[in-house]
N, CA, C, O and CB atoms as a CASP TS submission, in Angstrom:
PFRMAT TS
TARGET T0000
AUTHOR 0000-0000-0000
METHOD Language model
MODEL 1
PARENT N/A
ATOM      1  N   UNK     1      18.220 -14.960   3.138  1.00  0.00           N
ATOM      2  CA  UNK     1      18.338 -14.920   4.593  1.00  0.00           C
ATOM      3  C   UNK     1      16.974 -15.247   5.200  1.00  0.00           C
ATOM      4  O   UNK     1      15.875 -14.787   4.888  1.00  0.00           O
ATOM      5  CB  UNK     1      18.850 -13.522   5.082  1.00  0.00           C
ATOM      6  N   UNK     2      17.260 -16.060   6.046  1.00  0.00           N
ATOM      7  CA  UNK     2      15.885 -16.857   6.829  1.00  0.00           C
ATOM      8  C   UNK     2      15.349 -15.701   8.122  1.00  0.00           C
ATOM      9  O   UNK     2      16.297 -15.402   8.848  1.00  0.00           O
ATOM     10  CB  UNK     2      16.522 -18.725   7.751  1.00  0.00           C
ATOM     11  N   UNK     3      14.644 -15.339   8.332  1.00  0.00           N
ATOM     12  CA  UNK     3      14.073 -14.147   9.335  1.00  0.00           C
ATOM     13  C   UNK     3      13.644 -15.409  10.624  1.00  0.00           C
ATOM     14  O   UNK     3      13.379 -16.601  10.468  1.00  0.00           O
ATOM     15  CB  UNK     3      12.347 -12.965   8.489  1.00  0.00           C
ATOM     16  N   UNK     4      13.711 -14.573  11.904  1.00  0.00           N
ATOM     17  CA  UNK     4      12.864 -15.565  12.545  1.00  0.00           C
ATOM     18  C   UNK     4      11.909 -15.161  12.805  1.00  0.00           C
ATOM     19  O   UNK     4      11.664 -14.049  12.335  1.00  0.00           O
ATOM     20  CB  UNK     4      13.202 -16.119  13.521  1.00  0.00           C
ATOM     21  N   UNK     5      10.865 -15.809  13.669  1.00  0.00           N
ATOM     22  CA  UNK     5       9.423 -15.064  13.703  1.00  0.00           C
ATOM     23  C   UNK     5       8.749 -13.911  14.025  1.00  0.00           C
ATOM     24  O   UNK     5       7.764 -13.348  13.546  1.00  0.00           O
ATOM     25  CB  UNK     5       8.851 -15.522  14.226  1.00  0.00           C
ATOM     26  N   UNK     6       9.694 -13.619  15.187  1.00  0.00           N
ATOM     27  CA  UNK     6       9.496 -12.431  15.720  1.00  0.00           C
ATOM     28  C   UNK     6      10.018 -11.126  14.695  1.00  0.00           C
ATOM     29  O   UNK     6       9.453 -10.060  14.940  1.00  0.00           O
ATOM     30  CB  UNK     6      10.217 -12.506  17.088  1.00  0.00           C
ATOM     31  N   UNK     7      10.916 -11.107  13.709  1.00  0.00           N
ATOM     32  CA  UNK     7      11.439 -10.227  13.007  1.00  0.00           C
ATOM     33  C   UNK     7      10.339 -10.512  11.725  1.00  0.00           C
ATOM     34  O   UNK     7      10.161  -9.503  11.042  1.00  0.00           O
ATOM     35  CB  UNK     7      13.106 -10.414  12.824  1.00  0.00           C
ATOM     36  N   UNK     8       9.486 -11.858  11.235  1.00  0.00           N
ATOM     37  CA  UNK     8       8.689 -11.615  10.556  1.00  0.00           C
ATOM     38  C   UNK     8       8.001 -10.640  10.691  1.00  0.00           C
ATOM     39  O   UNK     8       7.893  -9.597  10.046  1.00  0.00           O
ATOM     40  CB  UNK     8       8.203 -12.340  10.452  1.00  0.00           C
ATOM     41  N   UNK     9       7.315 -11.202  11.972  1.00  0.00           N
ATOM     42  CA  UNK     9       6.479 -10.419  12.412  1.00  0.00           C
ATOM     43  C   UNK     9       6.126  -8.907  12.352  1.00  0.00           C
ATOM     44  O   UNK     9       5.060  -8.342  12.109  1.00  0.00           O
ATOM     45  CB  UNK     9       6.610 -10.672  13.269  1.00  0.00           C
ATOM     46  N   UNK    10       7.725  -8.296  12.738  1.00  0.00           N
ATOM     47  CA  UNK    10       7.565  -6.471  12.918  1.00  0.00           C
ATOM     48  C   UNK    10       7.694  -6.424  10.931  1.00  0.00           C
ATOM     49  O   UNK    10       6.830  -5.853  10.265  1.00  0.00           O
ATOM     50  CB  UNK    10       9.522  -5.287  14.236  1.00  0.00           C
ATOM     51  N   UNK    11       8.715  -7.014  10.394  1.00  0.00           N
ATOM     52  CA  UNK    11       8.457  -6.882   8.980  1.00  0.00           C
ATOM     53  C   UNK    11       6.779  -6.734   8.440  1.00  0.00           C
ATOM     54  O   UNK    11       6.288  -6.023   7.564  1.00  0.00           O
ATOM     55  CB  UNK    11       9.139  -8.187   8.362  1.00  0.00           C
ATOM     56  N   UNK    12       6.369  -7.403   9.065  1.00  0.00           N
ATOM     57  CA  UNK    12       5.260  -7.504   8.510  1.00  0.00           C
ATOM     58  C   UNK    12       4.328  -6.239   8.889  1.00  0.00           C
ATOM     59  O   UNK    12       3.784  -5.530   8.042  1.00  0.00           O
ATOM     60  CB  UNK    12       4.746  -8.792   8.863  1.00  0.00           C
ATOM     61  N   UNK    13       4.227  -6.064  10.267  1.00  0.00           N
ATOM     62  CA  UNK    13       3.592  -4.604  10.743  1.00  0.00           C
ATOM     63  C   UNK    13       4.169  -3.551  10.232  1.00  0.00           C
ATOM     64  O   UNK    13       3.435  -2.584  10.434  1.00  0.00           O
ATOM     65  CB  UNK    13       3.647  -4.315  12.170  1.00  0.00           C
ATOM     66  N   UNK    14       5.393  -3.168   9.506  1.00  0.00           N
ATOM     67  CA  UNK    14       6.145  -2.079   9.185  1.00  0.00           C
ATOM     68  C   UNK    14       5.380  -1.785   7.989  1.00  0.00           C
ATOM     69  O   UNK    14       4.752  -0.750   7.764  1.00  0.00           O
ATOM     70  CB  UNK    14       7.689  -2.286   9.035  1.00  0.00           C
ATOM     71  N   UNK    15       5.525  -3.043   7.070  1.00  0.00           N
ATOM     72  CA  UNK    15       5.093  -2.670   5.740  1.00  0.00           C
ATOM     73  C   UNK    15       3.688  -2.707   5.341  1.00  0.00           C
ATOM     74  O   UNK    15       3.323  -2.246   4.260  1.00  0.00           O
ATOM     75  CB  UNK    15       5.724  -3.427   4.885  1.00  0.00           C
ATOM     76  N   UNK    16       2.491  -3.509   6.598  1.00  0.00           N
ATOM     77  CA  UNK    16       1.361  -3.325   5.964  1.00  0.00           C
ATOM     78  C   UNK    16       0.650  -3.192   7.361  1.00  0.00           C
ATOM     79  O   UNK    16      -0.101  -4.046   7.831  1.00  0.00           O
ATOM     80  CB  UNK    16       0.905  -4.475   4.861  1.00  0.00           C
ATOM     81  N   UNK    17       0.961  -2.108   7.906  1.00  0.00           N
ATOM     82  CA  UNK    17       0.138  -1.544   9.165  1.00  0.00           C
ATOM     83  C   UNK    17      -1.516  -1.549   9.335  1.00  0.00           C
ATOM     84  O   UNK    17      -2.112  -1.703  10.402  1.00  0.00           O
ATOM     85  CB  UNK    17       0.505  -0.090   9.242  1.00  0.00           C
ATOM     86  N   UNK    18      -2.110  -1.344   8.036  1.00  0.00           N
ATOM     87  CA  UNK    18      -3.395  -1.203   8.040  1.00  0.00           C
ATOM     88  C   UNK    18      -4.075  -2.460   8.123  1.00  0.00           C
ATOM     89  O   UNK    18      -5.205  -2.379   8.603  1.00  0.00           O
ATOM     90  CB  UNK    18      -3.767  -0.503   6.999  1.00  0.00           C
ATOM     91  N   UNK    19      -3.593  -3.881   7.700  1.00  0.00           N
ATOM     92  CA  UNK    19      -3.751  -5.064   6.891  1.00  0.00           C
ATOM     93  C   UNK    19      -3.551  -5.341   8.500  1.00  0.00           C
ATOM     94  O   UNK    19      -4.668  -5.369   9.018  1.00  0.00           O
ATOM     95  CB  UNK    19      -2.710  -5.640   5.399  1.00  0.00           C
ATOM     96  N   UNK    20      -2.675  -5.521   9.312  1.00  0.00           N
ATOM     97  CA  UNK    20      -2.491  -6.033  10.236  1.00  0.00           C
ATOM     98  C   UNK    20      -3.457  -5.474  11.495  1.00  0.00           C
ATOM     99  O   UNK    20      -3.438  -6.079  12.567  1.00  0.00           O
ATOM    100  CB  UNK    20      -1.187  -5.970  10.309  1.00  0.00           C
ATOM    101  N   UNK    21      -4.002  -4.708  11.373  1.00  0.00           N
ATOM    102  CA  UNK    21      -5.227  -3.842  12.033  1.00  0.00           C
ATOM    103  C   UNK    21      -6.428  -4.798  11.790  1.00  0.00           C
ATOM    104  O   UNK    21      -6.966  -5.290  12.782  1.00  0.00           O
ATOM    105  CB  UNK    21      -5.519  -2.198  11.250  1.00  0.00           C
ATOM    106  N   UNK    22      -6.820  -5.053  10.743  1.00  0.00           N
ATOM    107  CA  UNK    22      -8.300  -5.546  10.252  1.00  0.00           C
ATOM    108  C   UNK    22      -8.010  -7.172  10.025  1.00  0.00           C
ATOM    109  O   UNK    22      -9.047  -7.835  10.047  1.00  0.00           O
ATOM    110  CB  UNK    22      -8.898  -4.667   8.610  1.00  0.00           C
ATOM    111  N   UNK    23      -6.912  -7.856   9.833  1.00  0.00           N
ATOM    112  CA  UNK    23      -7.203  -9.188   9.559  1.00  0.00           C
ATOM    113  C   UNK    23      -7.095  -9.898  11.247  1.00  0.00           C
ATOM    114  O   UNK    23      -6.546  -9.285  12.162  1.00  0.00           O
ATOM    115  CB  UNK    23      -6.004  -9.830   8.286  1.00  0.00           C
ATOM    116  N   UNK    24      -7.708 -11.234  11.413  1.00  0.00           N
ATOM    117  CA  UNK    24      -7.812 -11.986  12.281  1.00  0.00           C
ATOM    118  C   UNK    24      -6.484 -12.151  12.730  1.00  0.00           C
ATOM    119  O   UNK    24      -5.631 -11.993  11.857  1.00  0.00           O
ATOM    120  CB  UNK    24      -8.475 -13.022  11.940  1.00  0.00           C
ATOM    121  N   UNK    25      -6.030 -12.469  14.032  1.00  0.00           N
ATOM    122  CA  UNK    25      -4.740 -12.634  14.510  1.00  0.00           C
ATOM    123  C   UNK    25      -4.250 -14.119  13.757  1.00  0.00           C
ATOM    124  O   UNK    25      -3.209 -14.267  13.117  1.00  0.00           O
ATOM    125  CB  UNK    25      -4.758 -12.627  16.257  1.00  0.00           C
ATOM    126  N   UNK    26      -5.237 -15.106  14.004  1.00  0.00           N
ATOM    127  CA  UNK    26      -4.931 -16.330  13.241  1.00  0.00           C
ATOM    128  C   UNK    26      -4.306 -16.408  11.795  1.00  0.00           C
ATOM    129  O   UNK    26      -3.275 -16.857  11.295  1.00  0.00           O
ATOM    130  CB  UNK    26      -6.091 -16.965  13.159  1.00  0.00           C
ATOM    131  N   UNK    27      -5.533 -15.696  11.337  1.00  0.00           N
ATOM    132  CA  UNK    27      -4.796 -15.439   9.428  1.00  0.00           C
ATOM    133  C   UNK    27      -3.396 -14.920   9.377  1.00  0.00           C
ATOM    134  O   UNK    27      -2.653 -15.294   8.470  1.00  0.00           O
ATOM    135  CB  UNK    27      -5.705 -14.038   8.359  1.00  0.00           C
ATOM    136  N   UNK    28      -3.063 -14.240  10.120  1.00  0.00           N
ATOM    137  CA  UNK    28      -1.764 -13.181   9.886  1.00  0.00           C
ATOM    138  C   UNK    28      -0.558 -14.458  10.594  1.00  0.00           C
ATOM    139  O   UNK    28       0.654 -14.522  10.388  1.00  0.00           O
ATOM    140  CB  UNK    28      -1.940 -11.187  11.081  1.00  0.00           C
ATOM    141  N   UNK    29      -1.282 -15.215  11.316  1.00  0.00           N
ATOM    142  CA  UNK    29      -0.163 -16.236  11.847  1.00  0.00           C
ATOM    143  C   UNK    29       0.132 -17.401  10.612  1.00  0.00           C
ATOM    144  O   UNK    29       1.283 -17.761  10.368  1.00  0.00           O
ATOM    145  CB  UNK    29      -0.782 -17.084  13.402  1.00  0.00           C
ATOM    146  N   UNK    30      -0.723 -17.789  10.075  1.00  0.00           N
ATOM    147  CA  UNK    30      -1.044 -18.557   9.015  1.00  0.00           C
ATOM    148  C   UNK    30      -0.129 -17.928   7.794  1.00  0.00           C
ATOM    149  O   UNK    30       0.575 -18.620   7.058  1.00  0.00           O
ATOM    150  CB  UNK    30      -2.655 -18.541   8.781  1.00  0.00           C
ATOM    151  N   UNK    31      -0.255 -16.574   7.713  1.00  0.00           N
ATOM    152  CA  UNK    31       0.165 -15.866   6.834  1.00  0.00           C
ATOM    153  C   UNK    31       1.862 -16.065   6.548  1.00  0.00           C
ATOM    154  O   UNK    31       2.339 -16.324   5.443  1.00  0.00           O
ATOM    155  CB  UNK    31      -0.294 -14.558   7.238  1.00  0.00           C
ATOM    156  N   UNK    32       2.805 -15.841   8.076  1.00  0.00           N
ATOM    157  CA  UNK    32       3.655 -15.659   8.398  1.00  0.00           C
ATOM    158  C   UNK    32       4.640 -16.979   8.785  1.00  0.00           C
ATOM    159  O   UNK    32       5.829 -16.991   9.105  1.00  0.00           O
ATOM    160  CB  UNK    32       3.317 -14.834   9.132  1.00  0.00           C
ATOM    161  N   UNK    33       3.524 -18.259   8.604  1.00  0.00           N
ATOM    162  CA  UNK    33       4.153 -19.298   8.834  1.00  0.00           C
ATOM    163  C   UNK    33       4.561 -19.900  10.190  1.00  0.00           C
ATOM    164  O   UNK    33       5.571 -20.492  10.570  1.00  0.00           O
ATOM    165  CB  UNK    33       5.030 -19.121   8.206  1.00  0.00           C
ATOM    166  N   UNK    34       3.132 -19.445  10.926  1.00  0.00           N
ATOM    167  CA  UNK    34       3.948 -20.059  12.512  1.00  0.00           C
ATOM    168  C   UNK    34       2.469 -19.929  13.257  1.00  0.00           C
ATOM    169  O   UNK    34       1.613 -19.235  12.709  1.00  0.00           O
ATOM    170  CB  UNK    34       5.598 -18.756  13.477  1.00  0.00           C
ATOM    171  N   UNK    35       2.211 -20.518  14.353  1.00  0.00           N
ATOM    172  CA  UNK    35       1.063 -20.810  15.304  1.00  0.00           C
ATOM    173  C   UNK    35       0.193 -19.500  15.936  1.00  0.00           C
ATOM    174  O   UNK    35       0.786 -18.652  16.602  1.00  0.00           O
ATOM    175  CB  UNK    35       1.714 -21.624  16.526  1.00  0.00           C
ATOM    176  N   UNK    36      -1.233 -19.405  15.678  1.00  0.00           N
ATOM    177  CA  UNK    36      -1.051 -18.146  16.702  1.00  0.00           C
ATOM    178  C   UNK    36      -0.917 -17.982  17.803  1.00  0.00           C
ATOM    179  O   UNK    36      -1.027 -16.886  18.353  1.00  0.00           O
ATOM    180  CB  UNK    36      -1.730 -17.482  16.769  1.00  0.00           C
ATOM    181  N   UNK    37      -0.599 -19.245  18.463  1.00  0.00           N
ATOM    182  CA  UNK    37       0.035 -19.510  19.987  1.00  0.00           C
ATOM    183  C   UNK    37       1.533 -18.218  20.057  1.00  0.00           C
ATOM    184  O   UNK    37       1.643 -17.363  20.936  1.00  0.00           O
ATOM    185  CB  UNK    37       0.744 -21.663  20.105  1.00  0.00           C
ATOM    186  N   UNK    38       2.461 -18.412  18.955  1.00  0.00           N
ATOM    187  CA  UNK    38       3.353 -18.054  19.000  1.00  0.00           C
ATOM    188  C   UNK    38       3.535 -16.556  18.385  1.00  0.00           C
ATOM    189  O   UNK    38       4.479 -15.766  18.365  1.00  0.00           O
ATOM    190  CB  UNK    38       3.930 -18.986  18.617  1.00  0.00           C
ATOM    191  N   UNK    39       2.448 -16.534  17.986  1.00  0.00           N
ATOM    192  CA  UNK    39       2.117 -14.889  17.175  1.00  0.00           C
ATOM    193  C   UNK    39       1.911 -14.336  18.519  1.00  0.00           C
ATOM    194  O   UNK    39       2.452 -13.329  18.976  1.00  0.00           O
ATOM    195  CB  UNK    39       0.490 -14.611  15.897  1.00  0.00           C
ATOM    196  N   UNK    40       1.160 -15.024  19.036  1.00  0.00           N
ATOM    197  CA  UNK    40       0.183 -14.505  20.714  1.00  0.00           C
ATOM    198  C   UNK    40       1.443 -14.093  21.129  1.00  0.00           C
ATOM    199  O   UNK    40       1.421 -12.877  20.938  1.00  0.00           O
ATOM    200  CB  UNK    40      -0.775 -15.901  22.059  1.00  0.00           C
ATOM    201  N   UNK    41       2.794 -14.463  21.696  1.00  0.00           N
ATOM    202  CA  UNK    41       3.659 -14.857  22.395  1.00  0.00           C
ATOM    203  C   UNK    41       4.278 -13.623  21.915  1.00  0.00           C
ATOM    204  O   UNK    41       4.670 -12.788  22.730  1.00  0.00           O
ATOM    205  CB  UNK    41       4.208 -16.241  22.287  1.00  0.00           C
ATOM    206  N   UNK    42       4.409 -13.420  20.511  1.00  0.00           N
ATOM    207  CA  UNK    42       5.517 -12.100  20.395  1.00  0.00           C
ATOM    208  C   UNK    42       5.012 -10.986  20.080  1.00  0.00           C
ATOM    209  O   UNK    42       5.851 -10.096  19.938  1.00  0.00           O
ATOM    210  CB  UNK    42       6.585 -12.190  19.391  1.00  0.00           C
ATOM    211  N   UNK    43       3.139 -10.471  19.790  1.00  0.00           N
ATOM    212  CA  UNK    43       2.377  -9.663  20.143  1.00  0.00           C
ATOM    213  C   UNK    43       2.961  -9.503  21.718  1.00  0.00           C
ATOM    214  O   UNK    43       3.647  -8.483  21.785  1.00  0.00           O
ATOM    215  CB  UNK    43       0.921 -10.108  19.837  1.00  0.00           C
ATOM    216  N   UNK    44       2.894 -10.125  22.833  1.00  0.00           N
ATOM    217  CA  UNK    44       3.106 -10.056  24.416  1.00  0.00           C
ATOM    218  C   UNK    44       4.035  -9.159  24.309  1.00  0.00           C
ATOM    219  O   UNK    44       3.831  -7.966  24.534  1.00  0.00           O
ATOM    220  CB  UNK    44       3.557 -11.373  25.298  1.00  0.00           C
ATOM    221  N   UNK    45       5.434  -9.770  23.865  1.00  0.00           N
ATOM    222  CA  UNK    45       6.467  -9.545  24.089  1.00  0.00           C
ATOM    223  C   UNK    45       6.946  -8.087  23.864  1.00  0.00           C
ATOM    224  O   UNK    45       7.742  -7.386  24.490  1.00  0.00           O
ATOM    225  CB  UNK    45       7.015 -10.403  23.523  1.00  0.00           C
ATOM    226  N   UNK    46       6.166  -7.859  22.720  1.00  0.00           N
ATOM    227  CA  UNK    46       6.591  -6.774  21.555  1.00  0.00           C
ATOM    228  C   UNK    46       5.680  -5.422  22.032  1.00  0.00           C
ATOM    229  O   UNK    46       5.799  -4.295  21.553  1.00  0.00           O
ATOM    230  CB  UNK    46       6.105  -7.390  19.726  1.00  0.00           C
ATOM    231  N   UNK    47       4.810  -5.803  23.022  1.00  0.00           N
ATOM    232  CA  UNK    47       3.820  -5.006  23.527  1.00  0.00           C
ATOM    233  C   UNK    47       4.967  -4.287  25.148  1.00  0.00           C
ATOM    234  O   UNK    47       5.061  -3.116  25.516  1.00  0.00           O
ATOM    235  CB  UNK    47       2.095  -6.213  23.886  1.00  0.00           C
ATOM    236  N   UNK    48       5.596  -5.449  25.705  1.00  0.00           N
ATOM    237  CA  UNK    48       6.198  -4.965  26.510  1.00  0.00           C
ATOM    238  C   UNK    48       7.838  -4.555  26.905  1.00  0.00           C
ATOM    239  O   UNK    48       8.551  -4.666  27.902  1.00  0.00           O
ATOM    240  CB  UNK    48       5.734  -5.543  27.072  1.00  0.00           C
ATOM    241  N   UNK    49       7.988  -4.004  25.475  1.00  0.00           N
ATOM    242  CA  UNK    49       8.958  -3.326  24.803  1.00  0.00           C
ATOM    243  C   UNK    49       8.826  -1.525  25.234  1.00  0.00           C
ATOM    244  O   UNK    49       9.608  -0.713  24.740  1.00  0.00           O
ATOM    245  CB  UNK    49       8.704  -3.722  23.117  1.00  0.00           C
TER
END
C-alpha cells in the first residue's frame, strides 16, 4: 500500500520522534521522498490541526 505524503509524514513522526527533532527539515523531506516545499506545506497544515 502506497501512503501519501502527508500520512508519510505523521508515520514518520510517530515512530522516530527524536530523529525528527534534530535532523534538517530538508533531509527528512529527502528522506520521505517529496520537496521540502511540500514537507513545509503539511508541517503548516498538521500544525493547524
Amino acid at each position: 500500500i502506497s501512503l501519501n505524503a502527508e500520512e508519510k509524514y505523521i508515520r514518520f513522526i510517530e515512530k522516530q520522534p527524536q530523529i525528527a527533532l534534530r535532523v534538517p527539515q530538508h533531509m527528512i523531506a529527502s528522506y520521505l521522498g517529496m520537496t521540502p516545499e511540500t514537507l513545509s506545506r503539511i508541517r503548516k497544515q498538521s500544525a493547524k490541526k
